[in-house]
C-alpha positions in Angstrom: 24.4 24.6 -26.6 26.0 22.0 -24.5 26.6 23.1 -20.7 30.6 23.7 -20.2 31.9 22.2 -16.7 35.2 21.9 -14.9 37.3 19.3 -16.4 38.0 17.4 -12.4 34.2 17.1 -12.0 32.4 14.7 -14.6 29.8 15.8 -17.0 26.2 16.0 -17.4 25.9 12.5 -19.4 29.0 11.3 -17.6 27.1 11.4 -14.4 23.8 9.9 -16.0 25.6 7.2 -16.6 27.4 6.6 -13.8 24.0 6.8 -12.1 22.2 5.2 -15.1 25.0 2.1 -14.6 24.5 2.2 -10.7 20.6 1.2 -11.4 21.3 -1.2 -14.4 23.9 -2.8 -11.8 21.6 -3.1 -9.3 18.7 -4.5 -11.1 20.6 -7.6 -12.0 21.3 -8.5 -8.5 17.7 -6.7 -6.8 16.6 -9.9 -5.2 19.9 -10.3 -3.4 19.9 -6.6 -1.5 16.9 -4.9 -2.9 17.5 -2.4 -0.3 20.1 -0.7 -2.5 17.3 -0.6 -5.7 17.6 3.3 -6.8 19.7 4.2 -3.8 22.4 2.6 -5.3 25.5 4.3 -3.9 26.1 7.8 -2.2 27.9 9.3 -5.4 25.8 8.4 -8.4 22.6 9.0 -5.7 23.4 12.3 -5.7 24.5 13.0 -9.2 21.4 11.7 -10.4 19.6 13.8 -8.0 21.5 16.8 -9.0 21.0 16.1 -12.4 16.9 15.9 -11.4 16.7 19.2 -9.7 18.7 20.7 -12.8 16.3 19.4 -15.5 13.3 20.1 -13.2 14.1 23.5 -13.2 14.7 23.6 -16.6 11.2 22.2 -17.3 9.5 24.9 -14.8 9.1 21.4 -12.0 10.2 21.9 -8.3 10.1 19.2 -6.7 10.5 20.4 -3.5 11.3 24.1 -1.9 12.9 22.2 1.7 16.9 23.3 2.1 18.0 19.7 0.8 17.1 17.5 -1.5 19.5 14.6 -0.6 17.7 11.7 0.8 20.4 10.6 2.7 21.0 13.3 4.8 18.5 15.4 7.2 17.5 19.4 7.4 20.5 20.2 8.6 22.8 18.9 5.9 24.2 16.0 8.8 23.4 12.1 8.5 20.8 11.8 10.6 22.2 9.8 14.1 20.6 6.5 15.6 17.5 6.6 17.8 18.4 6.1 21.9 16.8 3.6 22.8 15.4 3.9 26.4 14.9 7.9 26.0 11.7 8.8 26.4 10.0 10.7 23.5 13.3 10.9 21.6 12.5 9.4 18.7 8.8 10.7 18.1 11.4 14.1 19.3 13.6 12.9 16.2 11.3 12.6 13.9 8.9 15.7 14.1 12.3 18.0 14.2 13.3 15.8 10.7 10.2 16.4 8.9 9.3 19.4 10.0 11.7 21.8 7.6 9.4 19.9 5.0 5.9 19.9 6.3 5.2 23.5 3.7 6.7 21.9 0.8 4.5 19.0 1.4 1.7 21.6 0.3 3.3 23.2 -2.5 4.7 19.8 -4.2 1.2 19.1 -4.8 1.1 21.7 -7.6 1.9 18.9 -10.2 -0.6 17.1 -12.4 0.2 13.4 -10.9 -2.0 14.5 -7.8 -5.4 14.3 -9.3 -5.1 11.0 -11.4 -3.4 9.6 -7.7 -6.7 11.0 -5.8 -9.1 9.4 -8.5 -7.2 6.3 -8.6 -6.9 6.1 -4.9 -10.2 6.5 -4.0 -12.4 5.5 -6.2 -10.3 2.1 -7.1 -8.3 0.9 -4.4 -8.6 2.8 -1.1 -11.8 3.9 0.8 -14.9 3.8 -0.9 -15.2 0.0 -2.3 -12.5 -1.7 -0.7 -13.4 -0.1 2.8 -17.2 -1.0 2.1 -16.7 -4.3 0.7 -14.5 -5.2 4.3 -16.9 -3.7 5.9 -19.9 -5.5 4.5 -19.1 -8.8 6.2 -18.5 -6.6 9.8 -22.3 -4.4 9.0 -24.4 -7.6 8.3 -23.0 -9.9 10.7 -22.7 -7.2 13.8 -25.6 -4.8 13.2 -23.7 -2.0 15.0 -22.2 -0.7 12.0 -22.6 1.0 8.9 -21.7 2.8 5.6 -21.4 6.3 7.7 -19.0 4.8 10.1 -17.0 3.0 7.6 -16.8 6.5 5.5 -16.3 8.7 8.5 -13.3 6.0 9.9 -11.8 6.9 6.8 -11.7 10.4 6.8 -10.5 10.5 10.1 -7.5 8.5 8.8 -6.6 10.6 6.0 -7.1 13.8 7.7 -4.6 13.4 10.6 -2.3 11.6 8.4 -2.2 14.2 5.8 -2.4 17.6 7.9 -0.6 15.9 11.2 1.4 12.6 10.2 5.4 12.4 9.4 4.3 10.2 6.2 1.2 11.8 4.5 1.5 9.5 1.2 0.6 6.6 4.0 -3.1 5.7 3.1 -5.3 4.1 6.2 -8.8 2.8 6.4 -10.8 -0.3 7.2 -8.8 -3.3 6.7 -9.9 -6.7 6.3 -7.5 -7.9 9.2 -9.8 -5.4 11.8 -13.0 -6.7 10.4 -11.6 -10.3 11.0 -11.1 -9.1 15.0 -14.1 -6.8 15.5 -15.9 -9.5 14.7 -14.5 -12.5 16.5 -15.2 -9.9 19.5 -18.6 -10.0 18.7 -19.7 -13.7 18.2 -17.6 -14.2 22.0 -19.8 -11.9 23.5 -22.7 -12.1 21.9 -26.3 -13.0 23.5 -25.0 -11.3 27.0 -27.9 -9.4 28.5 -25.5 -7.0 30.2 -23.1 -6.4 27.4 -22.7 -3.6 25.2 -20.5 -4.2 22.2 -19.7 -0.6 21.5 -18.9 0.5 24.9 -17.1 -2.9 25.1 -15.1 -1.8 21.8 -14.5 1.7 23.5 -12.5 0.6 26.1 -10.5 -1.9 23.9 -9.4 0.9 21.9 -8.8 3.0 24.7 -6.3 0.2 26.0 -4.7 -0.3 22.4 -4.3 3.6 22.3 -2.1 3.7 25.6 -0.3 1.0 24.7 0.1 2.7 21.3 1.7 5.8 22.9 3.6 4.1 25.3 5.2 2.4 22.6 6.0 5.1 20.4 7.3 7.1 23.5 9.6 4.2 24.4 11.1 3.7 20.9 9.8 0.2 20.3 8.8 1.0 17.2 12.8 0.4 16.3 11.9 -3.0 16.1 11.3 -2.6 12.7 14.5 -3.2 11.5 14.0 -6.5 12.0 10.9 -7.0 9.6 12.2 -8.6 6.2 10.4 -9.8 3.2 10.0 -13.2 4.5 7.1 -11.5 7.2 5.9 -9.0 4.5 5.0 -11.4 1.5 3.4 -14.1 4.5 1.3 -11.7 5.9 0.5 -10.4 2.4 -0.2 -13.9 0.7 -2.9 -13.9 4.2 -4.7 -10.5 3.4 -4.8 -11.6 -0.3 -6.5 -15.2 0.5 -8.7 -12.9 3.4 -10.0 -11.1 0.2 -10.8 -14.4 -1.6 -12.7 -15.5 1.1 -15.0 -12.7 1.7 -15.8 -12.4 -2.0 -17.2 -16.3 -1.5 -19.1 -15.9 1.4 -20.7 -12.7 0.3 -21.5 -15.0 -2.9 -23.3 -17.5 -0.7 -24.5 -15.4 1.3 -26.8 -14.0 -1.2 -28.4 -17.4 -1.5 -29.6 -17.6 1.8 -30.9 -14.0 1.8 -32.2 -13.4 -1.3 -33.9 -15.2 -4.5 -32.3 -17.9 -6.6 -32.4 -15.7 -9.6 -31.1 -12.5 -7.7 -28.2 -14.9 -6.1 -27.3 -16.0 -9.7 -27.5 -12.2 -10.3 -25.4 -11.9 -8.0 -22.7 -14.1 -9.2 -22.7 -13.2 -13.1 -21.5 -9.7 -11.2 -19.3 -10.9 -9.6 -17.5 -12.5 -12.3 -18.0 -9.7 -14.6 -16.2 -7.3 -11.5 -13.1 -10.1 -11.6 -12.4 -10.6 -15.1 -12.7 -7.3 -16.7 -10.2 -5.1 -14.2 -7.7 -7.6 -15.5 -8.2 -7.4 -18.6 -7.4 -3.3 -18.8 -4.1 -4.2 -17.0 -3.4 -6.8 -19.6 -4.2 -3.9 -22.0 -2.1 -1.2 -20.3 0.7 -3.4 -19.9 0.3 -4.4 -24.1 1.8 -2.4 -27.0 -1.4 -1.6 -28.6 -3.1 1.7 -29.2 -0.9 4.4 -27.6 0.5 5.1 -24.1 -2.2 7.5 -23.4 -5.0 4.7 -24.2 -2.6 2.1 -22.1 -2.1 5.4 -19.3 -6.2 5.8 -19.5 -6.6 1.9 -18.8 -4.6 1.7 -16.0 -5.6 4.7 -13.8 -9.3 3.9 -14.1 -10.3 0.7 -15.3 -11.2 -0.3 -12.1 -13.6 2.7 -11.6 -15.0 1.9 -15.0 -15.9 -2.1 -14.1 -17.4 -0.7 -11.4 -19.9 1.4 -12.8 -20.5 -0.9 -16.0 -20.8 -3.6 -13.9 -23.9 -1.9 -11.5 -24.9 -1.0 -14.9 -25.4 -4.4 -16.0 -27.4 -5.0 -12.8 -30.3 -2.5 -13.4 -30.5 -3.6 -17.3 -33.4 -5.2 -18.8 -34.5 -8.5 -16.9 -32.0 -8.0 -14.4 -34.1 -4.8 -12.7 -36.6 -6.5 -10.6 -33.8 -8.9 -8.9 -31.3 -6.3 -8.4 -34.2 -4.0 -6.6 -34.7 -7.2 -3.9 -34.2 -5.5 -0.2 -30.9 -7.4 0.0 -29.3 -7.3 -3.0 -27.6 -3.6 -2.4 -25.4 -1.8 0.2 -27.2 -1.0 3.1 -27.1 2.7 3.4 -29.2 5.1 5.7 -32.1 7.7 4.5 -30.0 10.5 6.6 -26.5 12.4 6.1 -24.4 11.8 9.1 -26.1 9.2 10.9 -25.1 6.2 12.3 -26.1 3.1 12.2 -29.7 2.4 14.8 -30.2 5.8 14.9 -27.7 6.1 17.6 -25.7 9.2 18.5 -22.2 9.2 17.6 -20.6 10.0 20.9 -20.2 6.6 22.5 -20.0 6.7 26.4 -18.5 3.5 26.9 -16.9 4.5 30.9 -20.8 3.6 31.2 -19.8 -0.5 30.8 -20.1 -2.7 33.6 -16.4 -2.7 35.4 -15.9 -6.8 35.3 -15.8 -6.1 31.6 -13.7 -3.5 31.5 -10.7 -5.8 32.4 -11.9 -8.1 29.8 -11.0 -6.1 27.3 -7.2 -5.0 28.0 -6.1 -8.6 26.5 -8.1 -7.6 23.4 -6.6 -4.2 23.2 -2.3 -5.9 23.3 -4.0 -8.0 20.9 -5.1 -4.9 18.7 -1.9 -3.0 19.6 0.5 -6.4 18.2 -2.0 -6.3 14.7 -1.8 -2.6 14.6 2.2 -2.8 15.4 2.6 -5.0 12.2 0.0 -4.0 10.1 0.4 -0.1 10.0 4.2 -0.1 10.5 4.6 -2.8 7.4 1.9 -1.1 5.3 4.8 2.2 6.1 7.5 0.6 5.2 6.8 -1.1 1.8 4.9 2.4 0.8 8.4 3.8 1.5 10.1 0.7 0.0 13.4 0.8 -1.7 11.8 1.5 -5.6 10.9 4.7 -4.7 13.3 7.6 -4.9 11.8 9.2 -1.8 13.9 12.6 -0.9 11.5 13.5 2.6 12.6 11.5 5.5 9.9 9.0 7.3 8.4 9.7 11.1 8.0 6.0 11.9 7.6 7.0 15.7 5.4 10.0 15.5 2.9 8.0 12.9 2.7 5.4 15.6 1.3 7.7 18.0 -1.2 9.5 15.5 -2.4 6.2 15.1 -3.2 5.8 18.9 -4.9 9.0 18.5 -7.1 7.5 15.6 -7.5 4.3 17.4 -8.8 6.3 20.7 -11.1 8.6 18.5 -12.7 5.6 16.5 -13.6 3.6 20.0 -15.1 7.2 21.2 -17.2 8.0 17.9 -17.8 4.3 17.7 -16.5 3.6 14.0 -14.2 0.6 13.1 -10.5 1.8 13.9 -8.8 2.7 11.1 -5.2 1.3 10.3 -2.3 1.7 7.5 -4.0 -0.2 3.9 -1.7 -3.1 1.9 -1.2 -3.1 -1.0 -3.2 0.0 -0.8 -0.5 2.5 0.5 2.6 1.2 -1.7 -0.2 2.0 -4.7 -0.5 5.3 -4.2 3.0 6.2 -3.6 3.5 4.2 -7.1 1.3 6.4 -8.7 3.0 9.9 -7.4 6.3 8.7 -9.2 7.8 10.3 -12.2 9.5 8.5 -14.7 12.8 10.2 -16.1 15.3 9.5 -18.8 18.7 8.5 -18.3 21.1 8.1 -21.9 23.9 7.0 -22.4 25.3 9.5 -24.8 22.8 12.8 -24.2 24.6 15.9 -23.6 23.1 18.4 -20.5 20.9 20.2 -22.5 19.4 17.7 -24.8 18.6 15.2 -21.5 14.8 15.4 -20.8 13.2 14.1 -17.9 10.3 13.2 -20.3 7.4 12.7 -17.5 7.7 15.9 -16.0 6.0 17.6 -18.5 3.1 16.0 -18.8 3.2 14.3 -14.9 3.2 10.5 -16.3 4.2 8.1 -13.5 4.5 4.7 -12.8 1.4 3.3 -14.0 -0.5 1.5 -11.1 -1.0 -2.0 -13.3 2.5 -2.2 -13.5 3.3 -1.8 -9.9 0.3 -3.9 -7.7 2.1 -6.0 -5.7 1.9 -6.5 -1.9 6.1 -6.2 -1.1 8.0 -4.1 -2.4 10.2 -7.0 -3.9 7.3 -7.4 -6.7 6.9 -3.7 -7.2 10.6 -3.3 -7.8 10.7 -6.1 -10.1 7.7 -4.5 -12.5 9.6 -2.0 -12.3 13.0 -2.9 -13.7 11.2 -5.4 -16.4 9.7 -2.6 -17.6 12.7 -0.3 -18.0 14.4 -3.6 -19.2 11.8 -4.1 -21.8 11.2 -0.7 -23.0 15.2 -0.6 -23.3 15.0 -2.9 -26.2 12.1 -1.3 -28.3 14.3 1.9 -27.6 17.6 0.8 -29.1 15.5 -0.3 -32.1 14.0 3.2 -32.4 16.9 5.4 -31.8 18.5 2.9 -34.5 16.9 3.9 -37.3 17.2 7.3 -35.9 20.6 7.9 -36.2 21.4 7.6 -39.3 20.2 10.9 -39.8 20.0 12.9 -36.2 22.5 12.0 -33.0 20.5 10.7 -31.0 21.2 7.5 -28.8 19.9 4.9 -25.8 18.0 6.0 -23.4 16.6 4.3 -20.1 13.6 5.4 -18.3 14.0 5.1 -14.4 12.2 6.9 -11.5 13.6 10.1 -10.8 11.3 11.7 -8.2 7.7 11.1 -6.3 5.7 13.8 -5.7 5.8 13.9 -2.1 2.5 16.0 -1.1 -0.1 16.1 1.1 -2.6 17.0 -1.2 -3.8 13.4 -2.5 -4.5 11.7 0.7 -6.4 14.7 1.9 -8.8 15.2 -0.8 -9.8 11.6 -1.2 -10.3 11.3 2.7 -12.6 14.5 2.2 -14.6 12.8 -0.8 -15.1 10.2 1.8 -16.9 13.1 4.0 -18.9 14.0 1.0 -20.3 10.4 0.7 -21.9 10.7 3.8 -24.4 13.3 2.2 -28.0 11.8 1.5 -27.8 12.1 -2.0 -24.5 10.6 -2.4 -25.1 7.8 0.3 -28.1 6.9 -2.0 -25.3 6.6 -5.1 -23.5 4.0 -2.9 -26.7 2.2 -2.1 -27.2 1.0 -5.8 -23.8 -0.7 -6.0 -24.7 -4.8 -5.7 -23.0 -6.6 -3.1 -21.7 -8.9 -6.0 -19.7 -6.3 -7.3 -18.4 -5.8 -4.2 -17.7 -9.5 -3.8 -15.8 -9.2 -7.5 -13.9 -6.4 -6.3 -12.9 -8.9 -3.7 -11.7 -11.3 -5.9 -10.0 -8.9 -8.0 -7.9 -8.1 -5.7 -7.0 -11.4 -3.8 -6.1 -12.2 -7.2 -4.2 -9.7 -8.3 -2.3 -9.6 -4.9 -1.7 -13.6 -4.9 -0.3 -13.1 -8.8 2.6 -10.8 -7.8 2.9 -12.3 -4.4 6.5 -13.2 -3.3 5.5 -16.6 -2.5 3.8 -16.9 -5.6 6.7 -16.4 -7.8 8.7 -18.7 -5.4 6.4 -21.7 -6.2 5.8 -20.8 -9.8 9.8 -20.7 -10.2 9.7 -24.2 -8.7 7.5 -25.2 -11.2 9.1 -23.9 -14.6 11.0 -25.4 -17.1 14.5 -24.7 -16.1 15.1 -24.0 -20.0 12.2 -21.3 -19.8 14.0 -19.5 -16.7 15.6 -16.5 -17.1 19.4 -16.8 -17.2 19.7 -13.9 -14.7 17.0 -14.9 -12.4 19.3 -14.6 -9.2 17.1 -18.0 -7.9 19.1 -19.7 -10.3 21.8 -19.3 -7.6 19.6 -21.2 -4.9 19.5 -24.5 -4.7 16.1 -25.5 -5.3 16.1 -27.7 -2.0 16.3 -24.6 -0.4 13.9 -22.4 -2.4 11.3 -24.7 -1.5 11.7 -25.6 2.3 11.9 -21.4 2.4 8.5 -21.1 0.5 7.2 -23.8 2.9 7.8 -21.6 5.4 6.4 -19.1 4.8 2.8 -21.4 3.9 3.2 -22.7 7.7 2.5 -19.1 8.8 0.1 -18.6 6.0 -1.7 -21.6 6.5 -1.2 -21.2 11.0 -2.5 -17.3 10.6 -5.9 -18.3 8.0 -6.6 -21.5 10.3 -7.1 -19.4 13.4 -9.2 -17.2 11.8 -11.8 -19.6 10.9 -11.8 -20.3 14.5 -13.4 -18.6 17.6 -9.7 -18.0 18.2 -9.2 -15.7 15.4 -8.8 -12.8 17.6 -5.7 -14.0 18.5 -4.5 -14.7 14.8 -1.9 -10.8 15.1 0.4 -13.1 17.9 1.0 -15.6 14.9 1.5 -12.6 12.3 4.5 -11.3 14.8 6.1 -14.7 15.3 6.6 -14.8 11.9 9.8 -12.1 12.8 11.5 -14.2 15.4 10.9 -17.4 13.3 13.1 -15.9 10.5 15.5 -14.4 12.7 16.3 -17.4 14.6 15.2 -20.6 13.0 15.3 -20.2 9.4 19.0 -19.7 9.4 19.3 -23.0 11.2 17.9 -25.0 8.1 20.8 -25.2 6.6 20.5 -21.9 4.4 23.6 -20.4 3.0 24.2 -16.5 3.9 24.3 -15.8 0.1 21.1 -17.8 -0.7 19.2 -16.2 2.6 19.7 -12.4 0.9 18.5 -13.8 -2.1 15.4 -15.4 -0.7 15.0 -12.5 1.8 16.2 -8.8 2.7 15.2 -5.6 3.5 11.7 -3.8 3.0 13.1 -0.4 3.1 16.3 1.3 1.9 18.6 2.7 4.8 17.4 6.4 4.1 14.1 5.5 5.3 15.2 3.0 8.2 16.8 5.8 9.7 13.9 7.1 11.5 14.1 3.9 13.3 18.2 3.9 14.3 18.7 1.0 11.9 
């Protein structure tokens, strides 16, 4: 029976299609203010939020138990006011009093199915465990003071305090490629010193990026986000993804010069088989073939399944004895909880020599300016626009866990941990729930379909490194599945009322849940018979899973669509493309722009200046703040080419 309202306030489909009209609105013009994708507009943001909670009931879902479920508005019902600027503590003050009415709904959200494909898919495919070990295989062979246990216990430590302390617990850390690339520079300028220790030296490098860390969280710097756009976040991104590129070749030729020619052709053929075939699954979960649950299946674990065929393959037939060579696997220790040497884990590095404990403070501004960008961008775009996030963020507060972290990892010396692209965006993509918005569906026959059975957005369809290409996988795929709809539903009417409907994301389950249980599988690696698992994996699988996903991240890379839109027949373009409303002058000098910093930031890492390459990463902020616009871009085509990361909801923790 249809749900009677009052005749001044609209009904149930009347407001899904107000809201449903706010999003179709919005997706024709996401490129020009993508900060407005899903948060369309204070009145259809809450309808459709009303009409969430209403269905989610109905369907025995909470989403959440906190007093409010609007996202634009705090605890206390109020708009949440701007950050003072020069008040000590006040915004980490800010942000602990905003999230706190939250933190016990963060545990019982988690009682939803979503959570345990997210913690598989996270950890086995694009998180800690390979990812973190194949960074980490360049820093273990080249420095000799790590290993597998530090890389796994860095990881814990990092979901741990981010799950049971931090404002943001979706927020995935670990070992990124960008720390590897500093630790060791650090290493080949010292190295061959008689009197220098390169974990005390790391010690006191932390220590110094930790104070600074605090200070600046303290002091409100961390406001400075507001000024990050796409134009930093899709450069810095089209660097990690060629970073990932380039490990997977030199871990190639590596294997040349350390093992046999047959075990380095090994090797490769692994390699290749690790690249193509995770690409293939996405091609097949993004197909029409089968049935979604097949398509579902092949895009939350594909990966995990290439991975294990592919270290398979290695120990098959002929390929046993080659595989078996000393250097062909993970190095991995004979004891649980040891590190590397045979060292003990607590690192007394106030022990180093006082002339180098000066030395290091440059390093450590230069860890605190990568950590500044790195984990506060990785934040943002996991909190990006797309997703229809009710819990507000704790920019400020995260900041200073992560000096914590960064203090603990130079004490237990472990690589410091720091916030994961396109890592973190991933998992929030895979917490969200798709919903149904019709055009014509009364109250009670409106279904939010993938609450029932906890389907979300598929991780294949949402890999990007901005949250520009995640939102525009998104709206091709409601825009797609729109049409095959309408066909449907028109053969279905003739004989039962039913009509279009549009599937949009309606909720994420915001838990805690995910992040700690895969940083806890982390902890169970580190037993002996586990770490014995992870020594059978090749290093050419891990130098496919490199290229898989430099690949994959180059493919939906903002810059990448810029050049390949250069490159298109203007009759194969998209009439509603909004860079059809650029001139194509100016597409291109923007895109070259963005390959200067590229191109600046990879050079100085192949130098034995690459510890400085974060100073070029932050100059990209001022360069489009104050010189882009100078190159004679219109205002109009400059929010095309460019915007905002975040939506205004989450900004807030940061006054913007």
């Amino acid at each position: 029976m249809t749900r009677r309202r009052p005749s001044t306030s609209p009904t149930g489909s009347q407001r899904r299609r107000l809201s449903a009209s706010g999003v179709r609105s919005i997706k024709s013009r996401e490129v020009e203010d993508p900060s407005t994708f899903i948060h369309t507009t204070e009145e259809s943001n809450s309808m459709a939020n009303e009409d969430a909670r209403e269905e989610a009931q109905r369907k025995g879902y909470e989403p959440s138990v906190a007093p409010s479920l609007e996202p634009r508005e705090s605890h206390g019902g109020r708009r949440r006011t701007k950050v003072s600027t020069w008040v000590p503590f006040s915004g980490i003050i800010r942000d602990i009093r905003a999230r706190i009415p939250w933190y016990a709904s963060d545990w019982t959200d988690a009682w939803n199915y979503r959570v345990i494909p997210s913690t598989w898919f996270i950890f086995f495919a694009n998180s800690q465990v390979l990812p973190g070990l194949a960074f980490s295989l360049d820093l273990i062979e080249n420095t000799k003071q790590y290993g597998v246990q530090e890389v796994l216990l860095s990881s814990f430590m990092a979901a741990f305090v981010a799950s049971v302390l931090g404002g943001q617990p979706l927020l995935i850390s670990g070992v990124t490629g960008p720390i590897t690339v500093f630790n060791k520079t650090i290493f080949d300028i010292f190295e061959g010193r008689d009197d220098f220790n390169y974990l005390h030296f790391m010690g006191w490098v932390y220590l110094w990026g930790a104070i600074l860390h605090w200070v600046a969280a303290a002091m409100n710097v961390v406001k400075g986000l507001k000024f990050v756009t796409r134009f930093s976040c899709d450069t810095f991104g089209f660097y990690v993804a060629a970073v990932y590129v380039q490990y997977g070749i030199q871990t190639v030729t590596r294997q040349f010069h350390q093992s046999s020619t047959p075990a380095a052709f090994l090797g490769l053929i692994l390699a290749l088989v690790t690249l193509a075939v995770p690409h293939y699954f996405n091609a097949l979960a993004q197909s029409g073939y089968i049935n979604k649950h097949f398509r579902r299946f092949c895009s939350d674990y594909g990966m995990p399944i290439t991975i294990v065929a592919a270290t398979g393959l290695a120990y098959w037939g002929r390929f046993n004895p080659y595989v078996n060579e000393a250097t062909m696997t993970l190095p991995t220790t004979n004891a649980s909880f040891q590190p590397a040497n045979g060292r003990q884990w607590l690192v007394r590095f106030w022990q180093l020599d006082g002339k180098y404990v000066g030395m290091a403070l440059p390093f450590g501004i230069i860890l605190f300016i990568l950590f500044y960008f790195d984990a506060n961008v990785s934040s943002l775009i996991a909190q990006g626009s797309e997703f229809p996030l009710r819990k507000p963020a704790a920019f400020h507060w995260d900041f200073f866990l992560l000096g914590i972290t960064t203090f603990i990892a130079g004490l237990l010396g472990v690589p410091a941990p720091n916030g994961l692209i396109p890592q973190a965006p991933l998992h929030t993509a895979s917490l969200v729930v798709m919903g149904y918005e019709g055009k014509d569906v009364d109250a009670d026959e409106h279904a939010l379909s993938d609450l029932e059975d906890g389907r979300a957005v598929g991780p294949s369809r949402s890999r990007g490194l901005s949250e520009s290409s995640l939102a525009r996988r998104v709206s091709r795929l409601s825009v797609g599945s729109r049409g095959l709809r309408h066909r449907r539903h028109s053969v279905l009417d003739d004989h039962h009322d039913h009509h279009h409907e549009e599937e949009v994301p309606v909720a994420v389950v915001e838990q805690r849940v995910s992040n700690l249980a895969q940083g806890c599988l982390c902890l169970v690696l580190m037993t002996k018979p586990f770490e014995h698992v992870l020594g059978l994996i090749p290093k050419g699988v891990m130098a496919g899973l490199f290229w898989y996903m430099g690949t994959d991240a180059l493919l939906t890379s903002g810059v990448t669509q810029k050049m390949l839109y250069l490159i298109r027949d203007p009759q194969a373009c998209s009439p509603s493309d909004p860079l059809n409303k650029v001139r194509k002058s100016r597409i291109a000098l923007f895109t070259l722009i963005e390959l200067i910093g590229f191109g600046a930031t990879f050079a100085i890492t192949q130098t034995i200046a690459a510890v400085g390459f974060p100073v070029i990463i932050m100059l990209l902020v001022p360069v489009r703040l104050w010189i882009v616009p100078l190159l004679g871009f219109r205002a109009d085509e400059l929010t095309i080419l460019d915007g905002a990361v975040a939506s205004p909801f989450t900004m807030e923790s940061v006054g913007a």
